[in-house]
C-alpha positions in Angstrom: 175.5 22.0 93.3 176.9 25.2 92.4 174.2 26.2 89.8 171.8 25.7 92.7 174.2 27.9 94.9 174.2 30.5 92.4 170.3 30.4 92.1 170.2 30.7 95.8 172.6 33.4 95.9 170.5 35.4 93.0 167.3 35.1 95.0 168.9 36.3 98.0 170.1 39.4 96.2 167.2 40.3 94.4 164.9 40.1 97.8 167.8 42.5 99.3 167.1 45.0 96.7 163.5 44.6 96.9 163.4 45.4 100.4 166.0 47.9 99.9 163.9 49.9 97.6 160.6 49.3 99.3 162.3 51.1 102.6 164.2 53.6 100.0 160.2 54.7 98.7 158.7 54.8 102.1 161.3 57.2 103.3 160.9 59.0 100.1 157.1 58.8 100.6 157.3 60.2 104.1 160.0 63.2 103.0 157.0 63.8 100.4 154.5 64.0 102.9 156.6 66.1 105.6 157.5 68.3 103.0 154.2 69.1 101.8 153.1 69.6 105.5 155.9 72.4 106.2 155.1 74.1 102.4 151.2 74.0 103.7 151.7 75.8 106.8 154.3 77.9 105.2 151.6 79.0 102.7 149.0 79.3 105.7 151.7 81.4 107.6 151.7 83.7 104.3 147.9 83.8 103.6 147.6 85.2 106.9 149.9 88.0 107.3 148.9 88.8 103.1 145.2 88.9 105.2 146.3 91.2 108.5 148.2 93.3 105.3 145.2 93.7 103.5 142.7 94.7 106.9 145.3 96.9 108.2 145.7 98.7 104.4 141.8 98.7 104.2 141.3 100.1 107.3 143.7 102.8 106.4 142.6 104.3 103.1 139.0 104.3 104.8 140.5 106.6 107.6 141.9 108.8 104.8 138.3 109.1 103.0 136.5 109.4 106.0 138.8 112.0 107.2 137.7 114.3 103.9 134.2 113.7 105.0 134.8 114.5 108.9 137.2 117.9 107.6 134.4 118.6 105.7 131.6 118.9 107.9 133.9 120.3 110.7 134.4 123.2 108.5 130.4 123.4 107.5 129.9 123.2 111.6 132.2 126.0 112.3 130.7 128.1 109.9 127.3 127.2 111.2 128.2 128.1 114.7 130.3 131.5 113.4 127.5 132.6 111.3 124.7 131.9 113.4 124.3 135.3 115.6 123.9 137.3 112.2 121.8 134.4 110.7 119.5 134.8 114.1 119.7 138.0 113.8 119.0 139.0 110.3 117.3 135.6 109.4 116.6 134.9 105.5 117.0 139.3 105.0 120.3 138.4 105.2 120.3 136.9 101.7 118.0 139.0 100.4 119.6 142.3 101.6 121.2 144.7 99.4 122.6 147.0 102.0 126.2 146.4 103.6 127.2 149.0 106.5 128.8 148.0 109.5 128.5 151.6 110.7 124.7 150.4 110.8 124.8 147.0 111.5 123.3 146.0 108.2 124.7 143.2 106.8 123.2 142.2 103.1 124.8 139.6 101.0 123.1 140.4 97.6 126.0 142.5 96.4 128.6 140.1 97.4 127.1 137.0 96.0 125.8 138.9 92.7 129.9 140.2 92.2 131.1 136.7 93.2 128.5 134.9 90.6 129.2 137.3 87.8 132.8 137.5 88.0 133.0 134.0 88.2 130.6 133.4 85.0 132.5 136.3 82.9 135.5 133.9 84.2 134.1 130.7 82.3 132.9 132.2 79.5 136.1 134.0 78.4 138.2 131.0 79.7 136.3 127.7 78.6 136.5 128.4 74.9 140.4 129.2 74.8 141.5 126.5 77.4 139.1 123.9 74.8 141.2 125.3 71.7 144.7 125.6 73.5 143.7 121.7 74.6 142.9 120.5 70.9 145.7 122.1 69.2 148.4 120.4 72.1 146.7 117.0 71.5 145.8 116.9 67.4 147.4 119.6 65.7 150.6 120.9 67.2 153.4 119.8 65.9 156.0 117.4 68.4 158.7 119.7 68.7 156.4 122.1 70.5 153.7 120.2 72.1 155.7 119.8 75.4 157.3 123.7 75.8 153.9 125.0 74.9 152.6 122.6 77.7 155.1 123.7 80.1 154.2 127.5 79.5 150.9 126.6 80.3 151.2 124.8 83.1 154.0 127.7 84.4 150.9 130.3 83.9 149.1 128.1 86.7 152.2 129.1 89.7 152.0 132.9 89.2 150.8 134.4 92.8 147.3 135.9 92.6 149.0 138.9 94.0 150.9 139.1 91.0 147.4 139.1 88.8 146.0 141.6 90.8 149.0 143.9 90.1 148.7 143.2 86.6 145.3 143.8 86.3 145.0 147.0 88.1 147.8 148.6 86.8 148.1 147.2 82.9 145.1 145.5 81.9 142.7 148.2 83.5 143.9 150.6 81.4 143.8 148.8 78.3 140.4 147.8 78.7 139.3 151.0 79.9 140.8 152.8 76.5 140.3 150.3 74.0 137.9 147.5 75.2 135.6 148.9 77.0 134.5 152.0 74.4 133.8 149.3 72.0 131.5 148.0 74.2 129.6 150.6 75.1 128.8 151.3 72.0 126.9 148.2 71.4 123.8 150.1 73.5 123.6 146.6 76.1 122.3 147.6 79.6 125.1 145.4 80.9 127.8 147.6 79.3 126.5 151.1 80.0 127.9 154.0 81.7 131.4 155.7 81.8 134.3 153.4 81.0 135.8 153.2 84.5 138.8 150.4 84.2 138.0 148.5 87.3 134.9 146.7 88.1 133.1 143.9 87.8 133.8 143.1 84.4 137.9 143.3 84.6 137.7 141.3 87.6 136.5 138.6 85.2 138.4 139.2 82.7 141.6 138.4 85.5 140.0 135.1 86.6 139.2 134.1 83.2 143.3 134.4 83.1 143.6 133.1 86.2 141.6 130.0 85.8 142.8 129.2 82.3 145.7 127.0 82.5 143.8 125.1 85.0 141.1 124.1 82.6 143.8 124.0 79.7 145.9 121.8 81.3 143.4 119.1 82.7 141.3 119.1 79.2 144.9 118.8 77.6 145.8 115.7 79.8 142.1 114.3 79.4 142.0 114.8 75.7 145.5 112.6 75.9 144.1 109.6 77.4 141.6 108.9 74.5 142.7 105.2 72.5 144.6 106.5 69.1 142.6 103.8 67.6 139.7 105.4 67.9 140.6 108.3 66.3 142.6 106.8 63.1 139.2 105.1 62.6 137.6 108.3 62.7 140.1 109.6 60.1 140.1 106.6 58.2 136.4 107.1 57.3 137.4 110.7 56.5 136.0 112.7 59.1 137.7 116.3 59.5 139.7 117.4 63.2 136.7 119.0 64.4 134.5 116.0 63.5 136.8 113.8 65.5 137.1 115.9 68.7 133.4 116.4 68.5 131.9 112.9 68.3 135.1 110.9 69.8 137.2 112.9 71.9 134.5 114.9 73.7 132.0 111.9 74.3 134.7 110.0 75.8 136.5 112.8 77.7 133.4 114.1 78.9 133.5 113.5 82.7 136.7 115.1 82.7 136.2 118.4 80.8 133.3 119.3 83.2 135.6 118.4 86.7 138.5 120.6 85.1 135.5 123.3 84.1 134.6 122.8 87.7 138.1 123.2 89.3 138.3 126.4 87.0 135.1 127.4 88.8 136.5 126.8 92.2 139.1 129.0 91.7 137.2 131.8 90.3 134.6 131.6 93.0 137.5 131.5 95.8 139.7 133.9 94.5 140.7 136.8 96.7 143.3 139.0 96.0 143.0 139.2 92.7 139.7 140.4 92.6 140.3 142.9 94.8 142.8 144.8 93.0 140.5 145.3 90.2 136.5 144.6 91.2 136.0 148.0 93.0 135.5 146.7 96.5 132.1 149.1 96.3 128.9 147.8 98.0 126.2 148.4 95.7 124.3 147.0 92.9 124.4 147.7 89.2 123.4 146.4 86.2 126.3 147.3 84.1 129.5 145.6 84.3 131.5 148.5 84.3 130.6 149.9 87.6 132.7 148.7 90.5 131.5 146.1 92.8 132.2 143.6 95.6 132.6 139.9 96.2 132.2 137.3 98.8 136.2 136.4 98.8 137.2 140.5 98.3 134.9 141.1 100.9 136.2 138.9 104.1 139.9 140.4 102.5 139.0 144.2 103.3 137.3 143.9 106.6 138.2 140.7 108.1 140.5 142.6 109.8 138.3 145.7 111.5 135.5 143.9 111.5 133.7 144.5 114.9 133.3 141.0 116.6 129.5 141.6 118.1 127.3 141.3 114.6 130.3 142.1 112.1 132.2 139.3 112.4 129.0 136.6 112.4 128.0 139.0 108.8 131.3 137.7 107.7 131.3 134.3 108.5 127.7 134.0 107.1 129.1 135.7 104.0 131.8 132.4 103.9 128.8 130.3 104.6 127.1 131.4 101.4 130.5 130.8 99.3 130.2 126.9 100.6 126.9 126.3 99.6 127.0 128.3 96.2 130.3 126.1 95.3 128.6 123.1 97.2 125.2 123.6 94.7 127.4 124.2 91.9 129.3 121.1 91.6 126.2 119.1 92.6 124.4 120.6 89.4 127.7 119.6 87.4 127.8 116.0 89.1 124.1 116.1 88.3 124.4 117.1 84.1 126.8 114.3 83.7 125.3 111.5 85.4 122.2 112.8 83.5 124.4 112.8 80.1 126.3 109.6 81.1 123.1 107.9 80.7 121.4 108.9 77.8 124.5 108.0 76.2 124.3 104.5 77.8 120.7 104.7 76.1 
């Protein structure tokens, strides 16, 4: 009697704990699922404001690159509509004309855009080479200790006022080149160095931008030339090619896109520039072959008679004058865009 008590008592038990755990799971099972409701709308809740984030974020950096666009062609407008009375007026003579006098109300922008185009060229000539060697020797062959001071200089040359150039160059470097430079030149017989050594003119207004644009160029060939894998050029030196052979066939092919945009941003400033130039150019309207004789540019012209400028055809001369700086610098950097797509791919031939 009491075993069978005992079994009965057992039974009892173990069908209490069955049922006990079967109502302990089920709970568990419906915390589970109650759970993994909340955690999916608290990850739908998330996805959605990560979504309005990311529209709201798109929509703004579109603004921003469609607002370059929309500055752009309101300044292209405004010169349009500035320019046009002289444009109407003077039709395509106007860039084809060689003579500039208000007094006469003729308005030619040969001279201009021949000083602005020649200065600028002297510019990247003189510049380009110096700014490529003061970039290689910061990047490969300068030693630690002075890579970053000699950087700094650089960069410092970059902050200096034009106005502070255009001092410079009229009252130092004038006289240098006209006593020293300048003679030497003459001498080689070259149409574009004859007649009397003057100090200003066309050519020492290039040989100011050239300063001018230099640390520009240095500086963003210097930070270019930085960026390319060491890797590539240990290889280089392990198969024992020489400085120059490495900088030639690894650090230029693979740099190339940005050596021609700081070339071009060199270009941009030379083409702009304003005081500078007028210190040193001549500000003379007339054409000459040689270098030495003074001349005018697009930027030094707006400078000296911006402010006189009759507003009936003077003004709209001037404007039109601007007009031919956009598209020159617009043309230019398309040709540039142009030469590297075009080198781009017959590398990826």
């Amino acid at each position: 009697m009491a075993v069978a008590e005992r079994t009965a008592i057992g039974t009892a038990h173990n069908r209490a704990s069955a049922s006990a755990g079967a109502g302990a799971s089920a709970s568990a099972g419906a915390g589970a699922r109650a759970s993994a409701g909340v955690g999916k709308g608290v990850d739908a809740s998330r996805g959605g404001r990560f979504a309005a984030q990311d529209r709201v974020f798109f929509g703004l950096t579109r603004f921003f690159a469609a607002l370059v666009l929309i500055a752009l062609a309101g300044i292209l407008v405004a010169l349009v509509v500035e320019a046009w009375p002289a444009l109407r007026q003077s039709g395509f003579g106007f860039l084809f004309g060689t003579t500039w006098s208000p007094a006469d109300d003729v308005y030619g922008a040969v001279v201009a855009g021949y000083g602005t185009i020649v200065t600028s060229a002297i510019a990247l000539l003189l510049a380009v080479p110096v700014s490529f060697g003061i970039a290689v020797f910061l990047t490969e062959m300068c030693p630690a200790r002075l890579a970053r001071p000699l950087g700094v200089a650089v960069e410092l040359l970059a902050g200096i006022p034009s106005i502070i150039y255009g001092f410079w160059g009229l009252f130092v470097l004038a006289p240098v080149l006209q006593e020293h430079v300048q003679p030497l030149l003459s001498a080689t017989g070259l149409p574009i160095f004859a007649g009397p050594p003057l100090g200003i003119g066309v050519f020492t207004a290039g040989v100011v931008l050239a300063l001018m644009v230099l640390p520009f160029v240095a500086s963003v060939m210097r930070d270019v030339f930085q960026t390319v894998p060491a890797v590539l050029k240990e290889s280089a030196y392990g198969l024992g090619c020489t400085t120059w052979e490495v900088v030639r066939h690894i650090v230029l092919p693979y740099t190339r896109v940005g050596v021609v945009g700081g070339v071009m941003l060199g270009l941009g400033r030379a083409l702009g520039e304003t005081m500078a130039v007028t210190f040193v150019i001549g500000n003379a309207n007339r054409l000459s072959p040689s270098l030495f004789a003074p001349g005018n540019s697009i930027a030094s012209t707006l400078a000296n008679e911006f402010a006189e400028a009759d507003p009936a055809l003077h003004i709209p001369s001037l404007f039109a004058l601007g007009l031919l700086l956009f598209v020159i610098t617009f043309v230019v950097l398309g040709v540039a865009k142009w030469l590297v797509q075009r080198s781009a791919a017959r590398a990826g031939a």
